[in-house]
C-alpha positions as CSV (number, residue, x, y, z in Angstrom):
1,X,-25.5,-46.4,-13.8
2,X,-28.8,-44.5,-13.2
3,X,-28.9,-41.5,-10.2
4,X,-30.3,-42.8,-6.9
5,X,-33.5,-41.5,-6.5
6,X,-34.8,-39.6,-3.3
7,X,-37.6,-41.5,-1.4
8,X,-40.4,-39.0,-1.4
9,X,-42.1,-40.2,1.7
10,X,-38.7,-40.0,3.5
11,X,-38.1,-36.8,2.3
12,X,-41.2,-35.1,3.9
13,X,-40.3,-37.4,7.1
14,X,-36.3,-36.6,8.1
15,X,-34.3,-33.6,7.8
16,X,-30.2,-33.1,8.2
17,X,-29.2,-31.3,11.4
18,X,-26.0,-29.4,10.3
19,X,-23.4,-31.6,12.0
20,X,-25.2,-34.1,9.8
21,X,-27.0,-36.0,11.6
22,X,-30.8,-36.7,11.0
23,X,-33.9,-35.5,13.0
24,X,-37.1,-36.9,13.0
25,X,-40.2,-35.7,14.5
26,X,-42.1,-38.0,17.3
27,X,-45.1,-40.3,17.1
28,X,-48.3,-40.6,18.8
29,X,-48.6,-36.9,18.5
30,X,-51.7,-36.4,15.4
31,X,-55.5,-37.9,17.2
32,X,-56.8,-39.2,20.5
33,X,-55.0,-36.6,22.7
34,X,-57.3,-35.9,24.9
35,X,-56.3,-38.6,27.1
36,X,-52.5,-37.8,26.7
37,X,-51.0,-35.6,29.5
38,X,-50.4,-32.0,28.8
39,X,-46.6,-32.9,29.5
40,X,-46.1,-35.8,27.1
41,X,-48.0,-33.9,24.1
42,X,-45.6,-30.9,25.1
43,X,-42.4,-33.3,25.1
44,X,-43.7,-35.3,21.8
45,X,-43.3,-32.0,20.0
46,X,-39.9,-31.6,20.2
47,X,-37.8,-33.6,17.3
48,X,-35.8,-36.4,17.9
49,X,-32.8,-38.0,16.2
50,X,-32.9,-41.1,14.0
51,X,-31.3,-44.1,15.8
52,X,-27.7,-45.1,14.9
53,X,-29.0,-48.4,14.0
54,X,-31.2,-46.8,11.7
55,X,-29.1,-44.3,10.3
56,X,-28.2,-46.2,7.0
57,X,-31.5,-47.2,6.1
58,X,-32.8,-43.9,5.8
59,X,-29.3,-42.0,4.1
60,X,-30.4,-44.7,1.4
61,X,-33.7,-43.7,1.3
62,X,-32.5,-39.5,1.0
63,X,-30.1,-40.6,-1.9
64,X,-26.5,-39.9,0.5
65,X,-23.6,-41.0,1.1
């Protein structure tokens, strides 16, 4: 059987924290901010972690187990 391949567009997207689980970085934060508070663009920077629900979709995407 053929090696799972890494999704590339996942790959730039989600990283491994090292207790393994997986950050992400926040939407709504690349145009149209001038009419975004200073406090949301601030908190929007900050990553986040992938949902639990979501959490096996993307490990298939990255190729783990």
């Amino acid at each position: 059987m053929p090696k799972m391949k890494t999704n590339p567009g996942a790959k730039k997207r989600f990283s491994f924290t090292g207790s393994g689980k997986i950050k992400r970085k926040h939407a709504y934060k690349s145009h149209i901010l001038t009419k975004k508070s200073t406090k949301r663009k601030r908190n929007l920077t900050y990553f986040g972690q992938v949902d639990k629900a979501d959490e096996k979709n993307v490990k298939l995407l990255l190729a783990k187990k």
